[in-house]
BATOR-765786 format. One record per residue (C-alpha): y, z, x; residue in three letters. Coordinates in steps of 0.02 Angstrom, whole numbers, plus 50000, padded with zeros to 5 digits. Example, Ala and Ser with C-alpha at 12.3 -4.5 7.8 and 13.67 -1.06 7.14 Angstrom:
<rs>
<<49775,50390,50615>,ALA>;
<<49947,50357,50684>,SER>;
</rs>
This chain:
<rs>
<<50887,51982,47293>,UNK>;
<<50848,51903,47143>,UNK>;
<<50967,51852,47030>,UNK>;
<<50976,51703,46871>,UNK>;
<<51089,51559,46869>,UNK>;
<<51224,51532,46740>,UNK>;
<<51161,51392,46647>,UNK>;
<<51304,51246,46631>,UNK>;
<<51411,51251,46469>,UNK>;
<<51340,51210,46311>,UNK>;
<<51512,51135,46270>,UNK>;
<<51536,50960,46205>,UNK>;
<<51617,50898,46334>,UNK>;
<<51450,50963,46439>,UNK>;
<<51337,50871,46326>,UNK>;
<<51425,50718,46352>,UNK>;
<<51361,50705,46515>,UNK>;
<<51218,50806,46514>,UNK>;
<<51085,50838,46391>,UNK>;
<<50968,50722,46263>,UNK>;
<<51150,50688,46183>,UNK>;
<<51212,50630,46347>,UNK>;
<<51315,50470,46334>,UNK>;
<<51250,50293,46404>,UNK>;
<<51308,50232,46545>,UNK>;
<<51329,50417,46646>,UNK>;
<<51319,50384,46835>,UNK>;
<<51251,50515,46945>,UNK>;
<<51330,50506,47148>,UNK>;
<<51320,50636,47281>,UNK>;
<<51518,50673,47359>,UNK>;
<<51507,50743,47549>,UNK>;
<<51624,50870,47584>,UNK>;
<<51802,50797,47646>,UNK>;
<<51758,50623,47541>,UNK>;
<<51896,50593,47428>,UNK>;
<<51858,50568,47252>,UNK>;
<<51985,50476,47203>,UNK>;
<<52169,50469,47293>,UNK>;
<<52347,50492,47213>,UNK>;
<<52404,50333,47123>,UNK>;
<<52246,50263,47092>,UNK>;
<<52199,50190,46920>,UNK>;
<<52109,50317,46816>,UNK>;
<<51965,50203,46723>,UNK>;
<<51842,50352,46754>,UNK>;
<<51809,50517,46675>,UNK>;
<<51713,50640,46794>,UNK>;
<<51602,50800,46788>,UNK>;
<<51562,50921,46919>,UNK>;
<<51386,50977,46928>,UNK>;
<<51374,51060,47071>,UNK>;
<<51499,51090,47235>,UNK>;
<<51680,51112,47223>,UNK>;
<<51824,50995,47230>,UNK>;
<<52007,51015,47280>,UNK>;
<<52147,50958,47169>,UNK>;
<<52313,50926,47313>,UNK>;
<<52479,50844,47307>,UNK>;
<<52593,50801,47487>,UNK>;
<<52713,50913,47508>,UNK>;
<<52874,50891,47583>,UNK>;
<<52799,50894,47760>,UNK>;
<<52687,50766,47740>,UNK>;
<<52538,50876,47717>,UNK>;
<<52416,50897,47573>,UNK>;
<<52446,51067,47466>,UNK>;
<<52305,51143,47377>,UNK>;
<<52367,51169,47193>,UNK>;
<<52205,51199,47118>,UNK>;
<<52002,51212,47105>,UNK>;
<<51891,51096,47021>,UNK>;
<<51724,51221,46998>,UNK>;
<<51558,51156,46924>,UNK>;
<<51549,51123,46725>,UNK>;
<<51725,51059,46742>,UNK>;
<<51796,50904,46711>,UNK>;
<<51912,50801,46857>,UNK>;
<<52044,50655,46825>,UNK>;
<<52063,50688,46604>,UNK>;
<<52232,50694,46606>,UNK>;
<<52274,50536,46702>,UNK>;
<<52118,50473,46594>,UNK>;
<<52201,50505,46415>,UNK>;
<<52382,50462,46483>,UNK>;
<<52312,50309,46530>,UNK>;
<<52403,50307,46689>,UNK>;
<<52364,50317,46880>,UNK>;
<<52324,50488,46948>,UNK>;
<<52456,50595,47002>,UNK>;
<<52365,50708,47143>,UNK>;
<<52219,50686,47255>,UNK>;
<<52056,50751,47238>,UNK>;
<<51937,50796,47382>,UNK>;
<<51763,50853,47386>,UNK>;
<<51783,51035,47457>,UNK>;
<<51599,51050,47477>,UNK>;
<<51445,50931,47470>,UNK>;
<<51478,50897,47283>,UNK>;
<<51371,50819,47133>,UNK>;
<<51470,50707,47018>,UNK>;
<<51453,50636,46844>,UNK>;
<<51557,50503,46820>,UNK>;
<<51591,50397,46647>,UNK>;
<<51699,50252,46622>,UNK>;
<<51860,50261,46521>,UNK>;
<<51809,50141,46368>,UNK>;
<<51607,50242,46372>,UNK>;
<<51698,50411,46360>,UNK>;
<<51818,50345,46200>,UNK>;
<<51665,50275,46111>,UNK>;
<<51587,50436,46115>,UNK>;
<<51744,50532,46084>,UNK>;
<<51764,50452,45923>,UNK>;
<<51586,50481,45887>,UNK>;
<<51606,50667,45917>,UNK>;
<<51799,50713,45864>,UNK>;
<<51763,50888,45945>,UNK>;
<<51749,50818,46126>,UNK>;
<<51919,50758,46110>,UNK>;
<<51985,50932,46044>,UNK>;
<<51875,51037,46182>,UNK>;
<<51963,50900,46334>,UNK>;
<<52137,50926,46274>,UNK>;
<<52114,51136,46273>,UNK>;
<<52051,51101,46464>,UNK>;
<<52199,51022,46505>,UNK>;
<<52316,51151,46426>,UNK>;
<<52233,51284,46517>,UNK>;
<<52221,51193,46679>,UNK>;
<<52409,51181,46668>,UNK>;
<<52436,51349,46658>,UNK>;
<<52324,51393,46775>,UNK>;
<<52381,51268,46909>,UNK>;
<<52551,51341,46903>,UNK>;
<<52513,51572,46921>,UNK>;
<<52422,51593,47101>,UNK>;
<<52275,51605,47034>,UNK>;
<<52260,51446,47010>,UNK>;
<<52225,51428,47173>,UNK>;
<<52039,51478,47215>,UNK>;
<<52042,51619,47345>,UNK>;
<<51899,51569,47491>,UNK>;
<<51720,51643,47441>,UNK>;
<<51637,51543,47573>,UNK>;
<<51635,51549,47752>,UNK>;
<<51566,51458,47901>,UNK>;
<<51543,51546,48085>,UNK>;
<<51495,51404,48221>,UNK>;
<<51472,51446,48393>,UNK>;
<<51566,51343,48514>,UNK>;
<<51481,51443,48680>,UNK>;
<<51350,51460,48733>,UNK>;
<<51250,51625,48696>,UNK>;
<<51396,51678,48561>,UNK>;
<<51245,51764,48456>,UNK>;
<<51330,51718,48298>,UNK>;
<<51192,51759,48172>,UNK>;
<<51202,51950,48220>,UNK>;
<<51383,51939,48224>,UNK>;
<<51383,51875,48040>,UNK>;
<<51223,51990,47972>,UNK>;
<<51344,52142,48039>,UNK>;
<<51499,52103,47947>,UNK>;
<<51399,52046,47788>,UNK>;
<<51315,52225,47834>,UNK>;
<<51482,52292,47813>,UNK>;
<<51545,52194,47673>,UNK>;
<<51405,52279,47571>,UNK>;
<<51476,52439,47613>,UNK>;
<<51639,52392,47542>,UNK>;
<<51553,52361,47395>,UNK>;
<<51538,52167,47416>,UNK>;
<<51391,52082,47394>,UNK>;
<<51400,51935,47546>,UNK>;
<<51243,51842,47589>,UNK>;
<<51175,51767,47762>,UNK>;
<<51127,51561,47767>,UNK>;
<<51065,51492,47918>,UNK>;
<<50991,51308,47991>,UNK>;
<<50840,51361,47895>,UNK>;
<<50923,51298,47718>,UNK>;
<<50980,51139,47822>,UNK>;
<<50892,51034,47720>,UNK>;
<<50947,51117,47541>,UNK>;
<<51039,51007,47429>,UNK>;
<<51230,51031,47360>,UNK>;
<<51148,51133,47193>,UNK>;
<<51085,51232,47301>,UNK>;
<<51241,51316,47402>,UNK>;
<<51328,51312,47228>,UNK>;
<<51197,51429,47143>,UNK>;
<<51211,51559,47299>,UNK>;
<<51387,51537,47289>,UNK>;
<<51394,51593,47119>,UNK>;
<<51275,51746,47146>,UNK>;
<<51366,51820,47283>,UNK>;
<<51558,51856,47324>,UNK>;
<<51537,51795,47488>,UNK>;
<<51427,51661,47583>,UNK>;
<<51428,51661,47754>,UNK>;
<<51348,51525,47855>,UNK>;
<<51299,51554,48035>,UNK>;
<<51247,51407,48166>,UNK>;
<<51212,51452,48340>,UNK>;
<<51310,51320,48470>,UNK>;
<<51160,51217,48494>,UNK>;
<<51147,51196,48320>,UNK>;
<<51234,51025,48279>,UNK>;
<<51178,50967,48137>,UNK>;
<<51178,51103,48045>,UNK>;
<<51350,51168,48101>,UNK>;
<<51391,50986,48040>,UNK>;
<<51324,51028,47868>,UNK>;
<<51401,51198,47856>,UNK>;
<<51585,51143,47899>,UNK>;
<<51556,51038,47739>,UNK>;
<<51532,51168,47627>,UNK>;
<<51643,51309,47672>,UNK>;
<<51830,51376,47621>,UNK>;
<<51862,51438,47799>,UNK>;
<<51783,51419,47957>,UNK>;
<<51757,51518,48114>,UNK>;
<<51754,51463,48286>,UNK>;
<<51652,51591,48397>,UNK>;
<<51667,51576,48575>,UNK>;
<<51655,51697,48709>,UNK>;
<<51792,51807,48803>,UNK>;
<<51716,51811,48978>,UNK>;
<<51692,51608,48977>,UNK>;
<<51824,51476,49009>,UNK>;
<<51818,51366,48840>,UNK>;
<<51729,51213,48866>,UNK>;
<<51802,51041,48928>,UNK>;
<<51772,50946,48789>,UNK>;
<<51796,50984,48575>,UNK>;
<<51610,51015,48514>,UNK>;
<<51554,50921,48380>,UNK>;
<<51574,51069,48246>,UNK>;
<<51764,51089,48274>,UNK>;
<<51800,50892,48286>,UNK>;
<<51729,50892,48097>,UNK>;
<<51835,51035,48062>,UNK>;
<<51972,50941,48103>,UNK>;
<<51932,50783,48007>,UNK>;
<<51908,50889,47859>,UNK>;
<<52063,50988,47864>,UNK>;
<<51970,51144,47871>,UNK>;
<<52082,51313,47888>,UNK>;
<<51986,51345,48067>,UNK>;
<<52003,51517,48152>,UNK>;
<<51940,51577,48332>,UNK>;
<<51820,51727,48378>,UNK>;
<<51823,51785,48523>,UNK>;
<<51680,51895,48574>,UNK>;
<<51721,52038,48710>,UNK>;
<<51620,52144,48822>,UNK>;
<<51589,52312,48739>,UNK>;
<<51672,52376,48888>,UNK>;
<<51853,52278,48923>,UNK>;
<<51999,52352,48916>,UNK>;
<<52085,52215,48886>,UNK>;
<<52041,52025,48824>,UNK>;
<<52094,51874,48968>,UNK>;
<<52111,51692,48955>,UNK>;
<<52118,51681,48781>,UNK>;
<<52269,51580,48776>,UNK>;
<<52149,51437,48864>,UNK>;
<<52052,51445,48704>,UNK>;
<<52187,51456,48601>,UNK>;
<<52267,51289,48674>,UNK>;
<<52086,51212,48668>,UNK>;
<<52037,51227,48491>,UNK>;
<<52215,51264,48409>,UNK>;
<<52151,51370,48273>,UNK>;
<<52249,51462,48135>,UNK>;
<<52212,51603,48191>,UNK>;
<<52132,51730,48338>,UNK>;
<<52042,51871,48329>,UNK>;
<<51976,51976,48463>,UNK>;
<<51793,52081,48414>,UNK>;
<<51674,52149,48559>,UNK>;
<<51524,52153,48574>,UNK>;
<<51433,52320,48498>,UNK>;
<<51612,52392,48436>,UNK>;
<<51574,52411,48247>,UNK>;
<<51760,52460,48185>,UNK>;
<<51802,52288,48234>,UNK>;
<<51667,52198,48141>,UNK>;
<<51716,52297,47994>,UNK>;
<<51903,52209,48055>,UNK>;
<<51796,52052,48011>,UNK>;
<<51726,52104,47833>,UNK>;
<<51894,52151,47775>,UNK>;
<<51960,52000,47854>,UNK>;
<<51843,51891,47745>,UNK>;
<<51831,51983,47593>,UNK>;
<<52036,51987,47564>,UNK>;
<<52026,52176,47604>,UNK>;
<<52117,52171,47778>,UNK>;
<<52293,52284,47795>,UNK>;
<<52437,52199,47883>,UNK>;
<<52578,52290,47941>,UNK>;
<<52738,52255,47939>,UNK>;
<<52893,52342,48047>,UNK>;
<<53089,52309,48031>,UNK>;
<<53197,52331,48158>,UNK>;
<<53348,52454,48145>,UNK>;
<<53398,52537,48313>,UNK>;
<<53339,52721,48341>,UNK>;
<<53299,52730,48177>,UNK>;
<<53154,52640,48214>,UNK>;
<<53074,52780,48290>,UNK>;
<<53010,52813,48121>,UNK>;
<<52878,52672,48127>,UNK>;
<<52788,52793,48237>,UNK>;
<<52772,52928,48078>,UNK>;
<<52705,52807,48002>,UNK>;
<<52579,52767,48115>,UNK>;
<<52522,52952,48104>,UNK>;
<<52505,52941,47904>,UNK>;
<<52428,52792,47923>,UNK>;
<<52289,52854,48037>,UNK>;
<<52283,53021,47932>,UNK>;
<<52262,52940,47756>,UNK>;
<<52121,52820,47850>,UNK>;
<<52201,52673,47818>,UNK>;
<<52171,52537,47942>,UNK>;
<<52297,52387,48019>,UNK>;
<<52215,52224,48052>,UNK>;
<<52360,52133,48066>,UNK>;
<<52537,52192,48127>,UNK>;
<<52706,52103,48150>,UNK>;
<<52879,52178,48167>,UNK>;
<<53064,52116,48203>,UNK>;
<<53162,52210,48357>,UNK>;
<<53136,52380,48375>,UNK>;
<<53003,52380,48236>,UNK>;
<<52914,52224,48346>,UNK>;
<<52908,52340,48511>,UNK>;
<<52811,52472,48397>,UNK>;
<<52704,52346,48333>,UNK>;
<<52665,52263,48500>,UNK>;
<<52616,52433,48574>,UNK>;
<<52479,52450,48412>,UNK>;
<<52414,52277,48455>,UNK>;
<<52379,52313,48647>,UNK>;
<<52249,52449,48564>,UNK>;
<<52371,52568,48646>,UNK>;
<<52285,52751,48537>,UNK>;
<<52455,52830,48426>,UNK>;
<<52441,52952,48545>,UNK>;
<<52500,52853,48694>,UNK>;
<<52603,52746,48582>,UNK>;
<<52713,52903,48560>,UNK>;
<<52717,52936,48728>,UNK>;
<<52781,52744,48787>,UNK>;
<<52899,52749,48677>,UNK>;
<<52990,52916,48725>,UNK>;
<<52974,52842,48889>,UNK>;
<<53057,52700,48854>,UNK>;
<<53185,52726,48738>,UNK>;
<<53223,52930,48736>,UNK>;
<<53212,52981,48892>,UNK>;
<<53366,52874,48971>,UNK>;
<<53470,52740,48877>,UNK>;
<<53406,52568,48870>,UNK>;
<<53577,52509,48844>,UNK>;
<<53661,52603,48997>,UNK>;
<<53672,52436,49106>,UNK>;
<<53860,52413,49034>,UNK>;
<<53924,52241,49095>,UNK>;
<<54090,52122,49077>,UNK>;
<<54051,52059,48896>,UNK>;
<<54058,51880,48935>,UNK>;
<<53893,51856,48831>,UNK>;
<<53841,52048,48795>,UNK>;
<<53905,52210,48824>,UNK>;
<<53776,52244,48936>,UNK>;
<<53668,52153,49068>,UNK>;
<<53489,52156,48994>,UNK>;
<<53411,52204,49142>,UNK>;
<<53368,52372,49089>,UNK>;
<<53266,52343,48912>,UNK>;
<<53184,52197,49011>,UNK>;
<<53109,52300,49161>,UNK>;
<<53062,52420,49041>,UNK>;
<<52967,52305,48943>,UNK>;
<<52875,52226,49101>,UNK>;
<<52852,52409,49153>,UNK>;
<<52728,52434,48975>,UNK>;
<<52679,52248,48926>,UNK>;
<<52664,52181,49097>,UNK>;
<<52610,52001,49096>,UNK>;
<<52483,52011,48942>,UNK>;
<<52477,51870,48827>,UNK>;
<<52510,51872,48652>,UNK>;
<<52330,51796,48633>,UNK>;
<<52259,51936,48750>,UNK>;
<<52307,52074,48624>,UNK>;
<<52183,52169,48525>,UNK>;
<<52260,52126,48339>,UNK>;
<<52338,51968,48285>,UNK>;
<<52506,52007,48318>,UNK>;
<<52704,51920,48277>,UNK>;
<<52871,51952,48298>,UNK>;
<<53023,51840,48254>,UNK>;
<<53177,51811,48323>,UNK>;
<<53337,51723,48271>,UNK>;
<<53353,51551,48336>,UNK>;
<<53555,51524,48336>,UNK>;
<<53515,51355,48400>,UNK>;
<<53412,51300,48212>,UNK>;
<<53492,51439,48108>,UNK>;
<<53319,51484,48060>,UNK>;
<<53185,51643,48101>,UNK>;
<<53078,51591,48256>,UNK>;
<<52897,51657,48256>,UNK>;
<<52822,51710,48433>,UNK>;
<<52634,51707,48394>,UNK>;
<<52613,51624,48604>,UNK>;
<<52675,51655,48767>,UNK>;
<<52698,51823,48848>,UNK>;
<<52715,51978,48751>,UNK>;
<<52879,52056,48854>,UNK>;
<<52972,51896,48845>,UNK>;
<<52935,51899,48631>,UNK>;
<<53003,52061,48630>,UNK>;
<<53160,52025,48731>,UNK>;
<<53192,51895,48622>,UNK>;
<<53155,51998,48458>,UNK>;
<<53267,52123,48516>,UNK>;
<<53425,52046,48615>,UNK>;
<<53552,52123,48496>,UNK>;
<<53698,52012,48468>,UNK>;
<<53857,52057,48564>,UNK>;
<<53729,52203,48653>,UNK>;
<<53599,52115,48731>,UNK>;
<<53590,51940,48826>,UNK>;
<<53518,51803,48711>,UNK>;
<<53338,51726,48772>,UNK>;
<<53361,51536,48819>,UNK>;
<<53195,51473,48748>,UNK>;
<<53206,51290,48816>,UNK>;
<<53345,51213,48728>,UNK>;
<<53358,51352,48604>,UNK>;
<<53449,51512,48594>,UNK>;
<<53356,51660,48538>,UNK>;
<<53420,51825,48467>,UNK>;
<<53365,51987,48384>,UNK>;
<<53255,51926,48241>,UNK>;
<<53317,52059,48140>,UNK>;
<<53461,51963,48118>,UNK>;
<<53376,51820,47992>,UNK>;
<<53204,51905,47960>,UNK>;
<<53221,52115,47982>,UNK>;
<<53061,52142,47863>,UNK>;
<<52928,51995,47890>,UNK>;
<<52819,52050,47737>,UNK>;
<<52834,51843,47691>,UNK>;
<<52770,51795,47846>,UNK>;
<<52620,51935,47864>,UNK>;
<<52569,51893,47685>,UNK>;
<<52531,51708,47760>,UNK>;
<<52432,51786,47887>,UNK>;
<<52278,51861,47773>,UNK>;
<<52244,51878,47592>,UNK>;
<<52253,52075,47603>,UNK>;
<<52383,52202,47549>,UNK>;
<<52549,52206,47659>,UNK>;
<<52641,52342,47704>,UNK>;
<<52828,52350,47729>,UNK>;
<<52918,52491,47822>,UNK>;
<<53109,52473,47818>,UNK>;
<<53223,52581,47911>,UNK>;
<<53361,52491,47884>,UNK>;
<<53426,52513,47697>,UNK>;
<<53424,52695,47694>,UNK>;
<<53562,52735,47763>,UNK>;
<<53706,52622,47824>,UNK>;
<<53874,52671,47930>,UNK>;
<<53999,52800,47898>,UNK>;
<<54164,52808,47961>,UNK>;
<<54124,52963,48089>,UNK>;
<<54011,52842,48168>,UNK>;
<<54178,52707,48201>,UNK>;
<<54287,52838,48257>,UNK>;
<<54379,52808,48427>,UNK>;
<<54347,52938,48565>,UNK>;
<<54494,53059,48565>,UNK>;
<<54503,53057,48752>,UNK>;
<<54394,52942,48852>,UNK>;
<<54379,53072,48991>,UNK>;
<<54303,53195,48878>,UNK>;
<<54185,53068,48826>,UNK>;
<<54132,53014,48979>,UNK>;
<<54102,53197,49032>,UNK>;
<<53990,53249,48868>,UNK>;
<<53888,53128,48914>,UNK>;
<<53909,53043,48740>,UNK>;
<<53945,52874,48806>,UNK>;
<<53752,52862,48863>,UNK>;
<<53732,52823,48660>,UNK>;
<<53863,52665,48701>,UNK>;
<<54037,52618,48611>,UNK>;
<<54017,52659,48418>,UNK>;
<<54044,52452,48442>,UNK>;
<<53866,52470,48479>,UNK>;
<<53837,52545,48299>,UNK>;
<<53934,52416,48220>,UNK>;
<<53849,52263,48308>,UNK>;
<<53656,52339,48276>,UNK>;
<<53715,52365,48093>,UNK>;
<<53778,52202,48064>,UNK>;
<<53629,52128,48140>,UNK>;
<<53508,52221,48025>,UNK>;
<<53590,52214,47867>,UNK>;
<<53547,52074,47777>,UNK>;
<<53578,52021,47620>,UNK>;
<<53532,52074,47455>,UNK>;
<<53441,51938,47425>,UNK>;
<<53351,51936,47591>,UNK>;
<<53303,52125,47555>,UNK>;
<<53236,52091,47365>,UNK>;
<<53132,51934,47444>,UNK>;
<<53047,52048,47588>,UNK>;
<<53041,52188,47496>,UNK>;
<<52936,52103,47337>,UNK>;
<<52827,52038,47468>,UNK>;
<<52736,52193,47511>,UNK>;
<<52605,52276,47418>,UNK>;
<<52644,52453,47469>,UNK>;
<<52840,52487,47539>,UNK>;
<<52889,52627,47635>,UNK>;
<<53103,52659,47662>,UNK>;
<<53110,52824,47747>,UNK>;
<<53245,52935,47734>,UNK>;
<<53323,52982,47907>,UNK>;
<<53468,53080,47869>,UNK>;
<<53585,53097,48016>,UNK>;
<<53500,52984,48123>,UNK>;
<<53617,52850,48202>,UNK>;
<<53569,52680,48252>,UNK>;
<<53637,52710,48432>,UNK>;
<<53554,52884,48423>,UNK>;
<<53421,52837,48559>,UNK>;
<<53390,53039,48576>,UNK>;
<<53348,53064,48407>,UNK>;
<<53149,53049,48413>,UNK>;
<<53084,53170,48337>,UNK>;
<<53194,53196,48153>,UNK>;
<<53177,53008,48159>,UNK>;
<<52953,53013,48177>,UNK>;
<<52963,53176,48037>,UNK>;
<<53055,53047,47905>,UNK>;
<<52955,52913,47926>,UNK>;
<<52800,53020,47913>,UNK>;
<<52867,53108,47764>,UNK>;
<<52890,52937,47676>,UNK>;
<<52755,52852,47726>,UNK>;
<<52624,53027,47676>,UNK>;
<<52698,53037,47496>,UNK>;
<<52675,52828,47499>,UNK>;
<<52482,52854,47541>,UNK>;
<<52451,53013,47420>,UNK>;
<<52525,52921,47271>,UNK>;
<<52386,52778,47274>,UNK>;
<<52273,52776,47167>,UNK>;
<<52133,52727,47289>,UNK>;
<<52146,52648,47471>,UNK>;
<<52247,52497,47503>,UNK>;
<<52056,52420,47557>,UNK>;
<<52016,52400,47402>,UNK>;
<<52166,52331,47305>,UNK>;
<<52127,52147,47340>,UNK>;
<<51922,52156,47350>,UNK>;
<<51840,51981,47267>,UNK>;
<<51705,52033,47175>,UNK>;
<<51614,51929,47062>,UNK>;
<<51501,51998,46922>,UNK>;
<<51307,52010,46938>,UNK>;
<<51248,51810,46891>,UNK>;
<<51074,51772,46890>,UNK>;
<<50985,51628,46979>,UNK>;
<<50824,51503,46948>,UNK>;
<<50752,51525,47108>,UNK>;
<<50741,51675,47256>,UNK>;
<<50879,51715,47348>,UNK>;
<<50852,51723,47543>,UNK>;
<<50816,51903,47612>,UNK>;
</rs>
């Protein structure tokens, strides 16, 4: 590909440091990725200019940690403001990638600002706009850059990465492959293919140290690739210890046999190299390397499902639109109800037999038939958990096909609780134990209920997850009680004989409402979160109405259908990076 490079700015500021005009006294020093350039209440004597690389402007938040709050990109200055304030710096700035810096000293930089008034004028419309900037999300540079390092042996990584750049470029996004032959190319280098493509991917095999070493130094995000069917090794490889020291945003691969129907031992690997997060691809299976382009190229779908009762039947209609309109979920989460939907999606269980669990489960008998002396709930538990072994079984939450949450309510904190570990049934219990209905989980010294109860709709918490669109499905706003659905049996007899009490108490109504109605402010935070949300309308379906499948799949459908036809093109493509056609001095590798 051959492309031309954007020359640097033929501003003033630029010709201060670069140029016949260039000032005396402009140093030139080389920055390794994860060096400092200068640290948070240092004195600012210095005026510097990036020439090539990138540089991260962060601030310590309240937990200690740095937080990104903006980009420093080549032809732009770093530490003005401090500079002209005359006053020590007020964030930290680190080297994001192998960087080239200009640097100038404070009384060198005045001389020739009062030589050339227009310097002065051209800094001080910098800052203004770096200001604004700094404070909208864009300001923020979204990753463009990627590294993939094996960590076992005989990972193949280069043909992992040359298939999802493959299907980047269907997408429509131009991505390019850079392996250990550019090991020895300098910081100028990366930064000119950076700027002619939308994405850079760099591959190193696992015996590829140095160069692995080199490319955790220049990337936004890096990938771990190790291999399903091995035990992860005993000791950190080099790549991921770098990682580490760089506070590099580090995810795992995990590369499957074409052939398994299910991943194992991940949660070894998991524990061993504590990434962000896991993803699941085998070996030959192209729709999940496409998984990985959208992942990468901010294109990825995640899903997320509220809890609600019966009414949450209806995720499964939108499953079917989903599937129909061709829309794909890379990433799925729910609370409660909503989370046993979801978890059925990640186990790669097809909609069809989704449908079928499900009925199973929940329509079939009542999972809350197991009345008990409500000491702690109304009814013993043991029902909703045996049915939950009886479809999860012991699979891990790492051992599922698609990165997969749920939350709970921990009454212990008064805050949500995320399950992202452990065993998939025991989540869900937890996600779903109904206040006053179902047994809480003890979770060590904490006690877990429904997560409906403090997060129903975890659009905040997916949109954490990826850079893609979210989705939102709430079944819990539609519609809320009536005063039919209070009423006291007539005659307890008669209800025992109908056969109506298999639906529970209306208490039961009353407790799952109050559990999944949250506030208005709760609803206007989740809701605003997603991209694309779906509220079906399920008219005269109860909460407790456990027999009420099918009118409950048809309005979720319905909604979710119209949702899909109104877009103006596929949720895929609402968040693609692209980056117009720039032009480069030199060849491009094939």
């Amino acid at each position: 590909m051959q492309r031309t490079f954007e020359s640097p700015s033929e501003s003033a500021l630029a010709r201060v440091f670069t140029g016949q005009r260039a000032a005396k006294g402009v140093v030139w020093f080389s920055l390794p990725g994860g060096r400092p350039l200068f640290r948070k209440g240092q004195a600012a004597d210095t005026l510097y200019f990036l020439r090539s690389g990138r540089l991260a402007v962060s601030r310590e938040g309240e937990d200690g940690k740095p937080h990104l709050i903006g980009v420093i990109r080549p032809g732009e200055p770093a530490g003005e403001m401090a500079l002209i304030a005359d006053a020590p710096h007020t964030a930290t700035i680190t080297a994001l990638r192998d960087s080239e810096v200009l640097a100038l000293s404070r009384d060198a930089f005045l001389a020739e600002a009062r030589r050339h008034p227009e310097v002065m004028a051209e800094l001080a419309r910098l800052m203004v706009l770096r200001t604004r900037k700094n404070h909208t999300p864009e300001g923020v540079s979204e990753p463009t850059v990627y590294g993939f390092a094996g960590v076992a042996p005989g990972a193949q990584v280069r043909t992992l990465v040359e298939d999802i750049a493959a299907c980047a470029l269907e997408m429509g996004v131009s991505a390019i492959v850079v392996g250990s032959e550019n090991e020895h190319q300098t910081a100028e280098w990366f930064t000119r293919i950076e700027q002619g493509h939308d994405l850079v991917l760099l591959a190193a095999e696992s015996g590829e140290v140095e160069w692995a070493r080199l490319a955790a130094r220049q990337v936004d995000r890096l990938f771990l690739v190790g291999r399903g069917d091995q035990t992860p090794p005993e000791t950190l490889p080099e790549v991921a210890k770098v990682s580490v020291q760089l506070q590099r945003l580090t995810d795992l691969i995990l590369i499957q046999r074409e052939t398994a129907e299910r991943p194992s031992g991940s949660a070894a690997w998991v524990e061993a190299f504590q990434p962000q997060r896991l993803f699941q691809v085998r070996k030959g299976r192209r729709d999940d390397v496409r998984r990985m382009a959208r992942v990468v190229s901010g294109a990825s779908i995640g899903l997320a499902l509220s809890g609600g009762g019966a009414r949450a039947y209806a995720h499964v209609g939108v499953l079917q639109a989903m599937k129909e309109a061709g829309e794909p979920i890379d990433f799925i989460a729910g609370a409660s109800m909503g989370a046993i939907v979801a978890a059925g999606v990640a186990m790669g269980w097809p909609l069809e037999e989704v449908t079928e669990r499900i009925r199973k489960a929940f329509v079939s008998s009542n999972p809350l038939a197991d009345i008990d002396l409500p000491l702690v709930a109304m009814t013993k538990g043991l029902d909703v958990s045996r049915r939950l072994k009886e479809h999860f079984g012991d699979v891990d939450i790492a051992d599922l096909w698609l990165p997969f949450f749920c939350t709970s309510s921990n009454l212990t904190t008064a805050r949500a609780f995320v399950h992202q570990k452990g065993l998939v049934r025991r989540a869900l219990r937890a996600s779903a134990a109904l206040p006053g209905i179902l047994p809480p989980v003890a979770f060590g010294a904490d006690v877990l209920v429904d997560g409906a109860v403090m997060c129903n709709l975890p659009t905040e918490l997916m949109r954490a997850q990826h850079r893609g669109p979210v989705i939102g499905v709430d079944v819990a706003v539609s519609e809320g009680l009536s005063a039919s659905d209070i009423e006291r049996p007539p005659s307890t007899w008669k209800w025992l004989l109908s056969g109506e009490w298999r639906r529970g108490p209306p208490i039961v109504s009353i407790l799952i409402r109050a559990a999944t109605a949250p506030t208005a402010r709760e609803t206007a935070q989740s809701h605003e979160a997603a991209d694309l949300l779906i509220i079906p309308e399920i008219k005269g379906v109860e909460l407790r109405d456990w027999r009420a499948f099918d009118p409950a799949v048809a309005g979720g459908y319905s909604a979710a259908k119209l949702a899909f036809d109104r877009l103006e093109r596929p949720l895929t493509q609402v968040r693609l990076h692209r980056k117009p056609p720039v032009q480069t001095l030199f060849d491009a590798p094939d």
